[in-house]
DOSERO-886477 format. One line per field, with one value per residue (C-alpha): residue number from 1; residue in three letters; z, x, y. Coordinates in nm, 3 decimals. Each point is the difference from the previous one (the first is absolute). Example, Ala and Ser with C-alpha at 12.3 -4.5 7.8 and 13.67 -1.06 7.14 Angstrom:
<sites>
i = [1|2]
aa = [ALA|SER]
c3 = [0.780|-0.066]
c1 = [1.230|0.137]
c2 = [-0.450|0.344]
</sites>
This chain:
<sites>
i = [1|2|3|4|5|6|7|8|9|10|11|12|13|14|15|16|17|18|19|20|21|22|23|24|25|26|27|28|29|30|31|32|33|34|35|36|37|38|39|40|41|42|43|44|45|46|47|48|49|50|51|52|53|54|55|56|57|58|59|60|61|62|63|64|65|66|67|68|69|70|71|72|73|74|75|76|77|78|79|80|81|82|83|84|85|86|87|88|89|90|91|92|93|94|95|96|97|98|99|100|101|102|103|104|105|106|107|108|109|110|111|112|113|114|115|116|117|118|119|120|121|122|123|124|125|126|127|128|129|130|131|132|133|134|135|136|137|138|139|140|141|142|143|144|145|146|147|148|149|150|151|152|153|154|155|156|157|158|159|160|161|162|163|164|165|166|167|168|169|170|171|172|173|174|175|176|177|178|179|180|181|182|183|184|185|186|187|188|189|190|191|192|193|194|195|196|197|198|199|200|201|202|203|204|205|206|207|208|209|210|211|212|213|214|215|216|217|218|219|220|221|222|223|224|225|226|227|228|229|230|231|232|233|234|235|236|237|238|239|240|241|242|243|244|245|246|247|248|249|250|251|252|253|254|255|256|257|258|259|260|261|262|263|264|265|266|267|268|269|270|271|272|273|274|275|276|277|278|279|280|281|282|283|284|285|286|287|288|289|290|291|292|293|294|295|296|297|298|299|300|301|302|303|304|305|306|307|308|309|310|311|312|313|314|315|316|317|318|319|320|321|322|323|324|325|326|327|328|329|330|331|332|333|334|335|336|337|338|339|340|341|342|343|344|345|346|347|348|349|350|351|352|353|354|355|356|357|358|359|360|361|362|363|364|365|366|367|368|369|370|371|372|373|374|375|376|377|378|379|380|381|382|383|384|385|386|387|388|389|390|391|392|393|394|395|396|397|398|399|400|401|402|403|404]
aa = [UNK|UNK|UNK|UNK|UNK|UNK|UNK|UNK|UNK|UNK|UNK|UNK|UNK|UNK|UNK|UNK|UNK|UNK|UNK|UNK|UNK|UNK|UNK|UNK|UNK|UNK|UNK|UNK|UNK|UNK|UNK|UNK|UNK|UNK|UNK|UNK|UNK|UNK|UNK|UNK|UNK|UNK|UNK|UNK|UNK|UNK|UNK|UNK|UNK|UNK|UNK|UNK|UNK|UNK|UNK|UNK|UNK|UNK|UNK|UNK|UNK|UNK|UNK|UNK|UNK|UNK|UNK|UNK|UNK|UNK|UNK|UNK|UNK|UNK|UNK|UNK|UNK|UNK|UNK|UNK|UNK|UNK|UNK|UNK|UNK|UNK|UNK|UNK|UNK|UNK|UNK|UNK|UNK|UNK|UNK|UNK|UNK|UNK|UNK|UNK|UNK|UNK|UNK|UNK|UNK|UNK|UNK|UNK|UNK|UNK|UNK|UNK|UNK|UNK|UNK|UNK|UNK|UNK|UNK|UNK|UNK|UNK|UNK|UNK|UNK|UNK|UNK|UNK|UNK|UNK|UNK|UNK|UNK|UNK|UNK|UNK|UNK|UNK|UNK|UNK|UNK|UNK|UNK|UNK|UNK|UNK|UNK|UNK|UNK|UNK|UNK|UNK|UNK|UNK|UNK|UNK|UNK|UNK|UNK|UNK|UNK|UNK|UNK|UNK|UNK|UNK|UNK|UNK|UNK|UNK|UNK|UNK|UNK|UNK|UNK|UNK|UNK|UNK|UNK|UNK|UNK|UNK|UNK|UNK|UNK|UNK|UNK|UNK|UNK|UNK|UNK|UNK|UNK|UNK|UNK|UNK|UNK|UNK|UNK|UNK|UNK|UNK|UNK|UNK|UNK|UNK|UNK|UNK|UNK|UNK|UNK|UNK|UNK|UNK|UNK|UNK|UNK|UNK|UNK|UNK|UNK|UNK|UNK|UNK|UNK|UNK|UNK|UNK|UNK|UNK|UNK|UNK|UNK|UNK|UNK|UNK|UNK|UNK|UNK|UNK|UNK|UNK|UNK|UNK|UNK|UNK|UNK|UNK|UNK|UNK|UNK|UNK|UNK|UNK|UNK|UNK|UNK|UNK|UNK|UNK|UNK|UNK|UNK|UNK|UNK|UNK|UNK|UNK|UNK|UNK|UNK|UNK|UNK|UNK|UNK|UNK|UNK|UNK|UNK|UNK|UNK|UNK|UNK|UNK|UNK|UNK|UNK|UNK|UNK|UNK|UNK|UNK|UNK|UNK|UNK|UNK|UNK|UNK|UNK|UNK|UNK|UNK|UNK|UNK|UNK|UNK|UNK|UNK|UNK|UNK|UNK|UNK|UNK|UNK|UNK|UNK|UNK|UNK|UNK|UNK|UNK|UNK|UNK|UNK|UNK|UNK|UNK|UNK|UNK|UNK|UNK|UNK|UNK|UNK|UNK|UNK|UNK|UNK|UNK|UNK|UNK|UNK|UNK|UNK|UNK|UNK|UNK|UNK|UNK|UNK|UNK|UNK|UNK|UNK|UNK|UNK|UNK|UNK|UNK|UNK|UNK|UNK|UNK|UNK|UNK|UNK|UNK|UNK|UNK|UNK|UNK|UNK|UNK|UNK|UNK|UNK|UNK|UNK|UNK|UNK|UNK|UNK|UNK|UNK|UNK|UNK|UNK|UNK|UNK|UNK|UNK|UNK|UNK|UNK|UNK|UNK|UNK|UNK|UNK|UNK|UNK|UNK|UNK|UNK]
c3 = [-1.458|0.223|0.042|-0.191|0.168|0.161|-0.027|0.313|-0.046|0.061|0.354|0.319|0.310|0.307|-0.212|-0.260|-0.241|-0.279|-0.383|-0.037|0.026|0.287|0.150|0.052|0.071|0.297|0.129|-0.045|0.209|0.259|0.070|0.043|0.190|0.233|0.105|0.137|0.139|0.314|0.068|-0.227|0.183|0.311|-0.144|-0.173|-0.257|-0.338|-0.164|-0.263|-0.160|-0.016|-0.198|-0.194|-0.084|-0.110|-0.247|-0.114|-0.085|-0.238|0.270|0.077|-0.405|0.064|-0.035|-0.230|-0.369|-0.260|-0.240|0.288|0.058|0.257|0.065|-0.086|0.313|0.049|0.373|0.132|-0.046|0.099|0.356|-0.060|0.034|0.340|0.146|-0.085|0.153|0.293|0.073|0.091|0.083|-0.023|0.114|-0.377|-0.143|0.123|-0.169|-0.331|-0.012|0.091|-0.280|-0.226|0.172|-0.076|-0.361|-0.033|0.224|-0.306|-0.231|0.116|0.142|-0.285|-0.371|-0.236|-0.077|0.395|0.062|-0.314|0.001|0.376|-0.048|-0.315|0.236|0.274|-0.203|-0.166|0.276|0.321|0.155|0.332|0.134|0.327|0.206|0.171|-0.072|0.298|-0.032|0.360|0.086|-0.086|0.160|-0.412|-0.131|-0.358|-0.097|-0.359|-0.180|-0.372|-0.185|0.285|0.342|0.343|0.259|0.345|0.308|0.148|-0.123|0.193|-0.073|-0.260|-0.129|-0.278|-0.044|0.091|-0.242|-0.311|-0.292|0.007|0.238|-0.013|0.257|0.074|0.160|0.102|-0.230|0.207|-0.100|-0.100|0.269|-0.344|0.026|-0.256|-0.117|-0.164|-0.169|0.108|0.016|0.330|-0.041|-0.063|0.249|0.308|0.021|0.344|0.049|0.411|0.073|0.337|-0.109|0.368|-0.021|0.099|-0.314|-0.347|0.127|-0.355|-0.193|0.118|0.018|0.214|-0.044|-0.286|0.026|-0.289|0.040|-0.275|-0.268|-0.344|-0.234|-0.334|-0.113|-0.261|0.337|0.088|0.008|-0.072|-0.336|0.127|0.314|0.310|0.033|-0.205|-0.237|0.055|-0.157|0.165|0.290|-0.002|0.139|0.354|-0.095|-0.149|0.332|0.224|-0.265|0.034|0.389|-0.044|-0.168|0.241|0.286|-0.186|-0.078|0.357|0.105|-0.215|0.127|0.325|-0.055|-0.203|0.274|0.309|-0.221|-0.026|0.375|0.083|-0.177|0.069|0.373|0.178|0.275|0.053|0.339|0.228|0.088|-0.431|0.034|-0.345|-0.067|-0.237|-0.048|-0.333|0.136|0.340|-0.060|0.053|-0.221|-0.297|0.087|0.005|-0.339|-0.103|0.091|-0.108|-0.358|-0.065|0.115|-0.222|-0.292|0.036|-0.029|-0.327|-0.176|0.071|-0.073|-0.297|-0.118|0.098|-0.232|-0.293|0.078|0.001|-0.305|-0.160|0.092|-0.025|-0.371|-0.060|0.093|-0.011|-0.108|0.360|0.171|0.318|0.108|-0.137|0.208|0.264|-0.002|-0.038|0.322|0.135|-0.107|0.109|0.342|0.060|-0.071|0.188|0.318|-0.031|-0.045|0.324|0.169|-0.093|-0.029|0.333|0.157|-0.198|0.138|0.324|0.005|-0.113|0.297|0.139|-0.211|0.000|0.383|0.246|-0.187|-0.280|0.186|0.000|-0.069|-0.266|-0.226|0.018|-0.120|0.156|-0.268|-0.211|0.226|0.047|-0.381|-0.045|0.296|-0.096|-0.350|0.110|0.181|-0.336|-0.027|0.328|-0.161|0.244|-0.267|-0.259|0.171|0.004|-0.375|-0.023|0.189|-0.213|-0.259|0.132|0.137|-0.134|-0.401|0.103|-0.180|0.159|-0.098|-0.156|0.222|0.044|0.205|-0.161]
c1 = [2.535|0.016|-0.285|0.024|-0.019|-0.325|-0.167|-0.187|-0.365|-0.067|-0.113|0.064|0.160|0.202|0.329|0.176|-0.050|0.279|0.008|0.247|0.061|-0.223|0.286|0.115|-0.371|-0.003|0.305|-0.107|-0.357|0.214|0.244|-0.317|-0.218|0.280|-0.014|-0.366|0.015|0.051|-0.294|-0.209|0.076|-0.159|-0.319|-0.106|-0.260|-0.014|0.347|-0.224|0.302|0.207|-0.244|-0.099|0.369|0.031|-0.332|0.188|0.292|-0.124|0.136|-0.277|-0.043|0.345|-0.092|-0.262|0.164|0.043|-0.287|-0.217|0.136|0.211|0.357|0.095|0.243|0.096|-0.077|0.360|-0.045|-0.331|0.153|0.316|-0.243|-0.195|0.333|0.099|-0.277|0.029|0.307|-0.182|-0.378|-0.075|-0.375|-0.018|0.228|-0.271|-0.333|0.265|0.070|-0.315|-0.145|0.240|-0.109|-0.346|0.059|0.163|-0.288|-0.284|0.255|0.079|-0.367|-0.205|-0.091|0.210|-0.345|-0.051|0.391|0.082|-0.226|0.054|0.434|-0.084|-0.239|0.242|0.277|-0.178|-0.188|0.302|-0.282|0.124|-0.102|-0.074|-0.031|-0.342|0.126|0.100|-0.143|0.107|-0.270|-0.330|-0.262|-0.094|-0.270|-0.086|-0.388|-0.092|-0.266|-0.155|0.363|0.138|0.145|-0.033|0.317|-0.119|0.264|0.327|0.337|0.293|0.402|-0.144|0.333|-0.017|-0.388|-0.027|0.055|-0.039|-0.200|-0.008|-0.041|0.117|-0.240|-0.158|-0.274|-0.087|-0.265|-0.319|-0.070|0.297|0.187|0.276|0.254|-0.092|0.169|-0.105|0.123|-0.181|-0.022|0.050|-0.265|-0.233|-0.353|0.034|0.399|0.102|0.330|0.082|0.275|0.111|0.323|0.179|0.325|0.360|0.119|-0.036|-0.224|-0.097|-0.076|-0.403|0.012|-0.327|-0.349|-0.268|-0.378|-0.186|-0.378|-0.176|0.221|-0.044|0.261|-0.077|0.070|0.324|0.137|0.066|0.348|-0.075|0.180|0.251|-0.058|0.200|0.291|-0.156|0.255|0.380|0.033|-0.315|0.233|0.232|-0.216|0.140|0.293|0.031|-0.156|0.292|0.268|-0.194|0.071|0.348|0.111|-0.198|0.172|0.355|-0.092|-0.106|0.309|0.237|-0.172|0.065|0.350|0.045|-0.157|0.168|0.340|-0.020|-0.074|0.297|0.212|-0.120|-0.209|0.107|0.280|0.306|-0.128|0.287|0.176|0.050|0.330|-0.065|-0.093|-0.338|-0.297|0.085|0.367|-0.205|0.092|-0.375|-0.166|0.256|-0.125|-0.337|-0.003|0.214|-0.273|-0.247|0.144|0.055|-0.390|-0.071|0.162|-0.092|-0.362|0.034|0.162|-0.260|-0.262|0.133|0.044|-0.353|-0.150|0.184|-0.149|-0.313|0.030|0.081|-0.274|-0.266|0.139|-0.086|-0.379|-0.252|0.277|0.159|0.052|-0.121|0.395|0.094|-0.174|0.122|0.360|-0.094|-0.206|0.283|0.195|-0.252|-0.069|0.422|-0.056|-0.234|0.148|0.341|-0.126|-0.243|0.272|0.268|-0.253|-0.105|0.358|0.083|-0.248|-0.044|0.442|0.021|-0.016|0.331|0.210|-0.230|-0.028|-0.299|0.003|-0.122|-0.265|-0.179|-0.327|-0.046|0.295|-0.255|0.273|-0.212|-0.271|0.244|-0.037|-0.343|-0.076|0.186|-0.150|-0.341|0.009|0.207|-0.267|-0.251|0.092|0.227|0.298|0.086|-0.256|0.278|0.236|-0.189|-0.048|0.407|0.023|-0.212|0.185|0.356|-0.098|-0.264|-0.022|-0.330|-0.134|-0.234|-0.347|-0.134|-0.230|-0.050|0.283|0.284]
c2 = [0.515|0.318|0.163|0.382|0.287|0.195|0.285|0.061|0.152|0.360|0.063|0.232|-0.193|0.057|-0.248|0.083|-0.283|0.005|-0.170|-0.279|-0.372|-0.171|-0.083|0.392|0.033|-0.190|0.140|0.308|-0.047|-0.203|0.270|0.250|-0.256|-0.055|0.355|0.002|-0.384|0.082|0.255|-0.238|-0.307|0.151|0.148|-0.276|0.022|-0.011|0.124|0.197|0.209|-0.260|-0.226|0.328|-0.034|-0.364|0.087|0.253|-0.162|-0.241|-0.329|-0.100|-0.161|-0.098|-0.398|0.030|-0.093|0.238|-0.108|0.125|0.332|-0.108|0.040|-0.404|-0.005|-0.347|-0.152|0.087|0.336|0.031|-0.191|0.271|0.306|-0.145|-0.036|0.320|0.184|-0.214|0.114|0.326|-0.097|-0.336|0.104|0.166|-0.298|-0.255|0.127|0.054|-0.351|-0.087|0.214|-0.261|-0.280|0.046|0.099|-0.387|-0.105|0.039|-0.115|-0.362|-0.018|0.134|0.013|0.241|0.146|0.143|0.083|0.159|0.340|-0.029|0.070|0.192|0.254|-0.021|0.109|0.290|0.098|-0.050|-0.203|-0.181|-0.276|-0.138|-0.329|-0.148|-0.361|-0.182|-0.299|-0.103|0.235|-0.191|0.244|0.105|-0.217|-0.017|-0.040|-0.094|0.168|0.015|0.041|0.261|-0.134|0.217|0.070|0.004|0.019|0.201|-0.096|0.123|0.083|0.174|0.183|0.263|0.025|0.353|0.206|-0.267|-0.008|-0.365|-0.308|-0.327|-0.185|-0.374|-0.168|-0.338|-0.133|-0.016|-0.382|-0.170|0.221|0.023|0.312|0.250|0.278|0.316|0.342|0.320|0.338|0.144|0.216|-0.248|0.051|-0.193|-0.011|0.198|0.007|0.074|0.229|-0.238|-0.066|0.053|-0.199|-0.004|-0.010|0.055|0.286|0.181|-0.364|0.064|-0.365|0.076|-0.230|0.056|-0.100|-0.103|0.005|-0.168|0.166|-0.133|-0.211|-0.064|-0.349|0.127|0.194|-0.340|-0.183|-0.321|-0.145|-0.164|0.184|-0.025|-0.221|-0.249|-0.001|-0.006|0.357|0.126|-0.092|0.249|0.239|-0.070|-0.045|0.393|0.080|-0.143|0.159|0.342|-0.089|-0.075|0.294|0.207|-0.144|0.070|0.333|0.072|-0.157|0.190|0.353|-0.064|-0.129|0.369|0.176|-0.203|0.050|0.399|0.046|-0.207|0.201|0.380|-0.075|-0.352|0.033|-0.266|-0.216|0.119|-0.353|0.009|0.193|0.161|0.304|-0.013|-0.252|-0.100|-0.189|-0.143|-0.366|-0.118|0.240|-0.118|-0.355|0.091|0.170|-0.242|-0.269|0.254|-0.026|-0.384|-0.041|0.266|-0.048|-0.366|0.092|0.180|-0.302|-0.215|0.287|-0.004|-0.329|-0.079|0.321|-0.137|-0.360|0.164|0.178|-0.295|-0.202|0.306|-0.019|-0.358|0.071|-0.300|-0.233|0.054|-0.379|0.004|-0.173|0.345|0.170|-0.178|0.049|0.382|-0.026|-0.127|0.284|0.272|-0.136|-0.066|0.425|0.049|-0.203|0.213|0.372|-0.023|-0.164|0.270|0.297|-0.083|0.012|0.289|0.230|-0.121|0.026|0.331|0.143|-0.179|0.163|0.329|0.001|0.166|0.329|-0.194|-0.082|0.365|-0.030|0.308|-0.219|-0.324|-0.205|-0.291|0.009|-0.204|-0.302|0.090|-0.057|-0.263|-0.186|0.067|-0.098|-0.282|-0.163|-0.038|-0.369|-0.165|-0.057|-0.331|-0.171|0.165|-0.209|-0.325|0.009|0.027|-0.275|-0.232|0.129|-0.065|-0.344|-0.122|0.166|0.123|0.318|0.213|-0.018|0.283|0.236|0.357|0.066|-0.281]
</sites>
């Protein structure tokens, strides 16, 4: 069922954010994101307008079902609105998927009793919510005390914490050395969240480091029934995350493809061995957009197709086989694979059929690549490849973790 139309909340910002469908939503905030990107991408920082924006707009309850206060999007469109806004910023599109990712995180990890006033608050208060998880990161230690547990230790790639009213976060427990995983408010004494977010992409995601000095969690903050991937539904949660990655990575790669195409037409000159008379009939740059497009459009079929598998097992819930889950593993990762390897040639190739104009550093058609790159590198994607393989020879699914 579509999701019905929004009606933003009153506030002042620098974006005009209009009523409609989410899916007119998000083109809407794309079109105006895409106008600042630029300027943004090279200050850094936190994009505070644009997530002012998003609150505003009622998306950010766009998962979160009806019955909640939410919008009751179904998981394709949810992936449809990260890709659209990655088509202009994927910096902003990141911490918005993210904010869905974590919204599914307390769902398959916790009791209906902790997640349910957490969406029903989130959707009637435009909370977001940000990410202190990593649990490759094991510098967090968790200390037991009389009913209460203590977080003590630095977490880093700590993407869309600043600025949220809400943490998802984990620790190593302290004697059993288990992975546990909380809900929090960011405000919460003893959370610092360290503005050292420096990188080469993906520049406004403050995926930065957080300290947490002996800040208390209440034992019903934590996720522990059925907790993390301990169940074959619980273990979609990485799976989301690499389809929030996929559809960032096609978004990214369809903006540049829309930006590299309108310099061709009004900027690029014919190479002068071409013999023709404009860019746009240089025999090269046809093949190149030509190649552009196949990679492309391949991308979004298998985008696609691996949303709808995931709606369909998301909809199944605990009765979810873990063979299921499997063969859509299989599907995300074959995804996944494709749009780095086509986003990547995309934006790096843009330039051949744009040519050394294009290359001006005020137009910073590079921070497409950049992004891309960056985020690209969050799991190597030649263990992506591997777990094909076992498939294709050896009918080997992968075995659930946090990053397959």
């Amino acid at each position: 069922m579509a999701p019905t139309s929004v009606h933003p909340a009153p506030a002042s910002s620098d974006y005009d954010v209009p009523g409609g469908t989410p899916e007119f939503i998000s083109q809407e905030l794309a079109r105006q994101f895409a106008a600042t990107a630029a300027a943004r991408d090279e200050a850094g920082g936190t994009p505070q307008a644009e997530r002012d924006a998003l609150r505003r707009s009622g998306l950010l309850a766009l998962s979160i079902p009806r019955q909640y206060g939410g919008l009751g999007a179904d998981w394709a469109q949810v992936l449809d609105s990260v890709r659209q806004i990655a088509t202009a910023d994927s910096s902003v599109a990141h911490v918005y998927g993210f904010q869905h990712l974590l919204l599914a995180t307390v769902r398959l990890f916790g009791q209906p009793e902790q997640w349910e006033p957490w969406w029903e608050q989130t959707a009637r208060n435009h909370w977001f919510w940000g990410n202190t998880l990593n649990p490759l990161d094991t510098r967090t230690v968790a200390t037991r005390h009389d009913g209460w547990w203590s977080f003590s230790g630095k977490k880093s790639f700590c993407s869309g914490a600043t600025d949220s009213q809400m943490l998802v976060a984990s620790a190593l427990d302290s004697e059993s050395g288990r992975l546990l995983i909380a809900a929090l408010p960011t405000g919460r004494a003893g959370i610092t969240l360290n503005q050292d977010w420096n990188n080469i992409g993906q520049r406004q995601t403050d995926s930065g480091s957080a300290l947490f000095e002996k800040v208390r969690v209440e034992q019903a903050e934590l996720l522990l029934n059925p907790g993390p991937l301990s169940t074959p539904f619980s273990s979609l949660r990485p799976l989301l995350a690499q389809l929030i990655f996929v559809h960032m990575f096609l978004g990214i790669s369809e903006g540049a493809l829309a930006q590299a195409r309108e310099y061709t037409l009004s900027e690029a000159h014919p190479w002068f061995k071409s013999g023709v008379e404009r860019a746009s009939q240089d025999p090269h740059v046809l093949t190149r957009y030509g190649e552009f497009w196949a990679a492309r459009e391949s991308v979004r079929a298998l985008a696609a197709e691996a949303a709808q598998r995931f709606d369909e097992a998301w909809r199944q819930g605990e009765t979810l086989t873990a063979e299921a889950r499997g063969r859509l593993a299989i599907a995300v990762s074959t995804a996944k694979v494709v749009a780095v390897r086509a986003g990547l040639d995309i934006t790096s190739g843009l330039f051949e059929v744009t040519g050394a104009r294009a290359t001006h550093g005020a137009l910073r058609l590079d921070r497409f690549w950049r992004n891309l790159r960056t985020q690209s590198l969050h799991d190597p994607l030649h263990y992506k490849v591997q777990e094909l393989g076992e498939w294709a020879l050896n009918d080997s699914a992968p075995t659930p973790s946090f990053y397959s």
